[in-house]
N, C-alpha and C positions, 0 to 999 in steps of 0.2 A: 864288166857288163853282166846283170842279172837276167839270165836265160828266162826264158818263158816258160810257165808249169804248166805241167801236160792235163794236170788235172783242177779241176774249176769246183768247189764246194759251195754253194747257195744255203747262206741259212747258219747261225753260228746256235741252233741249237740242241741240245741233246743227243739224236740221231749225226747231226753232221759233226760235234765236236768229238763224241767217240768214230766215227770214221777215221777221222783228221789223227786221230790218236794212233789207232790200230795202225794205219798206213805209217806213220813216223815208225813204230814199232818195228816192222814188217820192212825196213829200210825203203822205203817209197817216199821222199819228202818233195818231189818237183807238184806241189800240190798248194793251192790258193784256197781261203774262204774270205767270201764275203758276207759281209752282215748288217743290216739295216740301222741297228743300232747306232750311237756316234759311239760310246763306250764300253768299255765292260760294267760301267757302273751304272746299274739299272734303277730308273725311278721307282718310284713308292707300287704304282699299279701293273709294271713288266715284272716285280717280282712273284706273284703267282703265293698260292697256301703251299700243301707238301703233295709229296711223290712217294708213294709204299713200292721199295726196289724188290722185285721175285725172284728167286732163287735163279730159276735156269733160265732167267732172261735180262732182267735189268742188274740185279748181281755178277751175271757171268760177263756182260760186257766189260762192269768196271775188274773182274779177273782177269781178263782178259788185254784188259788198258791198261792191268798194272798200277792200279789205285785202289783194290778193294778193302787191302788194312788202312789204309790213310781213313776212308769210308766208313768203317768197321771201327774204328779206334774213337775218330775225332767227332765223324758226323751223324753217324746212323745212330737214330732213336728207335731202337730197339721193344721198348718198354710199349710202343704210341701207335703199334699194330691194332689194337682194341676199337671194335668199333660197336658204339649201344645203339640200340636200337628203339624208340620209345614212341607211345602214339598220341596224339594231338591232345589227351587229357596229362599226359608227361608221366604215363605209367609205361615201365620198361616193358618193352616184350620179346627182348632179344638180345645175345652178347656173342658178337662177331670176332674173328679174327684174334681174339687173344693168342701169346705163344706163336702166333704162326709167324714164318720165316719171312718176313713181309717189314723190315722196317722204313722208319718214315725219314724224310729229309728234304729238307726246303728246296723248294725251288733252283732259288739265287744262288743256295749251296753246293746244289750239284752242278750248276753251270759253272761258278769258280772253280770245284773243283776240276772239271775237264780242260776249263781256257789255263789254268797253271800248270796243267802237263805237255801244253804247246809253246813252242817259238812263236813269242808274239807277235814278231812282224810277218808270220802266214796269216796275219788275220788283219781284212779290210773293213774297218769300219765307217759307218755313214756311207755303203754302197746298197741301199736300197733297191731293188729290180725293177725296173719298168717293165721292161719285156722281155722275150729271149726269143731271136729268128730266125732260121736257114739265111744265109745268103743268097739274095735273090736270083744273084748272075750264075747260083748253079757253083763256079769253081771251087775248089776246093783243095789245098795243098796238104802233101802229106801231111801226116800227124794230125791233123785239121778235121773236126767234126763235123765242118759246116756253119756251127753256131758262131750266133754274135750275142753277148749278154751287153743289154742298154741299162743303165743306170741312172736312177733317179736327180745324182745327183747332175747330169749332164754328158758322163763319160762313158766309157763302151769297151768292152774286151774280147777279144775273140782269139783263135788259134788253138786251142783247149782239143786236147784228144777224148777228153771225157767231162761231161759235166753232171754234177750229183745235185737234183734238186732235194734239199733237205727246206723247205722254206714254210713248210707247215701249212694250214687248210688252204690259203689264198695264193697257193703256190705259180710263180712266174711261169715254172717251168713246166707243169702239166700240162697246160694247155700245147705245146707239142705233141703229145699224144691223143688226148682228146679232148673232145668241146664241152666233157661233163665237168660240172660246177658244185658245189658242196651246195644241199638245200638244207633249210629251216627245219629243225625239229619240231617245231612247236615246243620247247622250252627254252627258261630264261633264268640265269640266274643272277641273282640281284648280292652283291657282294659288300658287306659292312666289316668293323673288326671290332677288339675287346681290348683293349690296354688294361694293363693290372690295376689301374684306379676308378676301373668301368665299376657301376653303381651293381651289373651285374656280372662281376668276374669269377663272385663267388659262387653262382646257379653253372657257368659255362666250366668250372673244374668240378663239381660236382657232378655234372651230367655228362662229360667229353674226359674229364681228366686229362692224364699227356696223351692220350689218341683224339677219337673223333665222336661224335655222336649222331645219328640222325632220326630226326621224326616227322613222321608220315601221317594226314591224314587231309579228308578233304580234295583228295588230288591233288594236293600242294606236298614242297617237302622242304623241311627246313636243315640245314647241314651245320657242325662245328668242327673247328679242328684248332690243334692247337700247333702253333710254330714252333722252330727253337728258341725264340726266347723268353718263351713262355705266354705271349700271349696269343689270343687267337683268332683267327676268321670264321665269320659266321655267312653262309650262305642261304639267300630264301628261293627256292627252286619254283618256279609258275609257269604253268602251262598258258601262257599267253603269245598275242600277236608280235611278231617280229619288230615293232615298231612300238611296242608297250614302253618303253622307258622316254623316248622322246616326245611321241604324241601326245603321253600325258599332260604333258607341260610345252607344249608346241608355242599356244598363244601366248600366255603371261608371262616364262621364263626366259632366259639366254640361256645357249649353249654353255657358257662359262663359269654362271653363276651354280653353280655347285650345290653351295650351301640351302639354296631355296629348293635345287632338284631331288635332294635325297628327301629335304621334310615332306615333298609332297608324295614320294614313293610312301617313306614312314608313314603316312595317313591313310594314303591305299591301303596300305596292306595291312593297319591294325581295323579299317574299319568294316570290311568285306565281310561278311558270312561268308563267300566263297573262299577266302585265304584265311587271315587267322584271327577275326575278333572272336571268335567261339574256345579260342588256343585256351589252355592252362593259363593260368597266370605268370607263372614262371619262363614257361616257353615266350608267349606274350612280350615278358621283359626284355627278352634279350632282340626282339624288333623296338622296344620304345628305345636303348640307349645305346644299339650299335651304332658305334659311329662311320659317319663319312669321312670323305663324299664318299656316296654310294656309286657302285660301277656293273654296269649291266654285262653279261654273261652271256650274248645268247648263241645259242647251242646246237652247231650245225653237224651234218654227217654227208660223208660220198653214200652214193645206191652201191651197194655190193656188185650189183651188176657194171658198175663203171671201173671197178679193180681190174684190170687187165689190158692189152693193147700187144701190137705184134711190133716185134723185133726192128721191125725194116722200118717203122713208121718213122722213130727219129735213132737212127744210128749213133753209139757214142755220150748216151742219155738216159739217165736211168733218176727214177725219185726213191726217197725215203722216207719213213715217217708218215707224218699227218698229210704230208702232200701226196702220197699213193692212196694210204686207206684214212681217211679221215673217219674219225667214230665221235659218241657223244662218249660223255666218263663212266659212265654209268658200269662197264664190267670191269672198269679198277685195272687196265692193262694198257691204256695205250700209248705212257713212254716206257714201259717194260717191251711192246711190240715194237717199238721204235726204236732204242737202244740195240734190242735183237737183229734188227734190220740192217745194223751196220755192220754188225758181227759177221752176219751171214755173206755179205755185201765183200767186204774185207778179205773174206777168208777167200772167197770165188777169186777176187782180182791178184791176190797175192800167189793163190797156185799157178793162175795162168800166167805170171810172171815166169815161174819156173827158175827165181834164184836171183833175176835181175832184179835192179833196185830203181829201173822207170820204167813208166809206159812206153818211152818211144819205142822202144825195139820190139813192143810187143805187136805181133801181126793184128791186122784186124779182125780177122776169126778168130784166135782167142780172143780179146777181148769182146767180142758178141757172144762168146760160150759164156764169160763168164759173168755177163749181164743176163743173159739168160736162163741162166742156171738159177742165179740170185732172185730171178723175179717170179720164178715155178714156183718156188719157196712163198714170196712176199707174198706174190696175188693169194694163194690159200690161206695164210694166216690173216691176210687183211681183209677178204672176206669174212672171216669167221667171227675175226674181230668186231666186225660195224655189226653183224646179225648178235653176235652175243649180248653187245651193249643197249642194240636197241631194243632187243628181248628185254632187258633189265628195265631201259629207260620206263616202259609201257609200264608195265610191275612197280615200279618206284614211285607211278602216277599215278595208279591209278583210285579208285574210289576205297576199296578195302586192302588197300597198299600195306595195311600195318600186319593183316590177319595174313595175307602173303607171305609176306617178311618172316614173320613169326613162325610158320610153319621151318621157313629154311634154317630158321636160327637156330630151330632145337634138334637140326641134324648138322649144325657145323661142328 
């Protein structure tokens, strides 16, 4: 008979797959995730551009997981820290991050490598979250946090001594705590790529090489990067209305048809004085032949002031990641603050363990110390986090974005 795990992980990604690591480490394995996904095998648009891992945060996790030479060896692009900087005539005004301890790694890459240092059958795939409730009638038997996790696909779990929302901005599980909602930035990113037989593959390693490149002007911003396998994503960043990709094409187009949604983005935005028919030529090019489908981005953040909630509100519940402090990308940290979050998360639950290798035995005051502990920590980084990126965001929009930029470049 397979016992019931004491602990409940939402979310198979980043943040909860190193949790899930750290705990096996740490001899704590009575612990479940689930995950919306049906696979590990992620389609073409769940795979995401790269992730730049930082020394004493997204690096020290995988040290700490005991994956950093696998990391270090096989996957981290070292070289693809460099970030140019260039402004809407496609003259450089800046050279970021070269040298710095900052390297890049796909997406899909880093999430394999986490689900390969786990026993795969800890992980429930195609369990998507509906919702997550107290028990109405009140009772509540040991070990028992109260909750009930509802699932998409029909089914429902509960008895869980702890549960770790890891489930990213639109998180199930926050809403226990409070009624705050991620809002609209007012940014949007519009997402195309380069294949090495793009007409302009040769301007995107020119201008991006194996890092990134971005250029600013207009209050628009356009982004490149390049994957590992060598080819790359091109990102067009607009400060528009929340509903800009759909609305455009509301009347004439379907939802499915793709292939007509991107041509009429491509036409926006080569034809606009506001975006970029004023662009370089160059720059220019690489909106006339990125390819689709094109996929919108758009770009939410928690209010700093929503980062926090007390103890007693949901007993035995704690979030990580995007689902506590949700931020836009803009200050370049927030799966490095993610990653960190489990770190932190881990190390609190494992002392208050004090040697044992499960939750049950552990009292309930410890583990309320060491939710609490973990979340002194979190709520301060996760504020800082959303004010630093949106500090960025505002600066990376705005009208003399480039002459901004440029000042910071020639002191990095």
């Amino acid at each position: 008979m397979v016992s019931q795990p004491s602990i409940a992980i939402i979310g198979a990604g980043p943040s909860g797959l190193v949790f899930a690591r750290l705990l096996e480490l740490g001899g704590i394995t009575d612990y479940i995730i689930y995950e919306r996904d049906d696979s590990a095998t992620s389609g073409p648009w769940q795979q995401g551009g790269t992730l730049d891992l930082h020394g004493p945060s997204g690096q020290l996790a995988l040290k700490r997981a005991g994956l950093f030479d696998k990391f270090s060896k096989d996957l981290a692009r070292w070289e693809a820290s460099g970030l140019r900087i260039v402004d809407s005539t496609g003259k450089t005004i800046g050279q970021m991050g070269e040298g710095h301890d900052a390297p890049e790694i796909d997406r899909l890459q880093l999430r394999q490598l986490l689900l390969g240092s786990l026993p795969a059958h800890k992980i429930r795939w195609d369990h998507a979250v509906r919702t997550v409730e107290r028990k109405a009638d009140g009772r509540i038997a040991s070990g028992d946090n109260g909750c009930v996790i509802h699932f998409a696909n029909g089914t429902s779990a509960t008895g869980f001594r702890l549960i770790i929302g890891a489930d990213g901005a639109w998180s199930k599980v926050r809403p226990l705590f409070t009624s705050a909602k991620p809002v609209y930035s007012g940014k949007m990113f519009i997402e195309g790529s380069l294949s090495h037989s793009n007409p302009s593959y040769t301007i995107a390693t020119e201008m991006a090489g194996p890092g990134n490149m971005a250029a600013l002007g207009n209050g628009v911003k356009m982004a490149v990067q390049q994957v590992s396998n060598g080819t790359y994503r091109v990102y067009f960043g607009l400060p528009v209305p929340e509903d800009f990709y759909h609305h455009r094409q509301r009347s004439t187009i379907t939802d499915t048809d793709t292939t007509s949604k991107t041509e009429v983005i491509r036409q926006l935005l080569l034809s606009s004085n506001d975006i970029y028919a004023t662009w370089a030529p160059k720059l220019k090019a690489l909106v006339e032949t990125a390819e689709g489908p094109f996929r919108a981005w758009p770009l939410y953040r928690m209010e700093p002031g929503s980062v926090g909630w007390a103890r007693t509100v949901a007993p035995g519940v704690t979030l990580l990641g995007d689902a506590a402090h949700l931020s836009t990308p803009f200050a370049g940290e927030g799966v490095n603050c993610s990653m960190y979050d489990a770190v932190v998360l881990a190390d609190h639950i494992i002392e208050q363990c004090d040697g044992d290798v499960s939750l049950v035995n552990m009292e309930d005051t410890a583990l309320e110390r060491a939710l609490t502990a973990y979340e002194e920590d979190m709520f301060l980084r996760g504020r800082d986090l959303i004010r630093c990126s949106t500090k960025s965001e505002i600066m990376l929009f705005a009208q003399n974005a480039a002459a901004l930029v440029s000042q910071i470049a020639q002191l990095d």
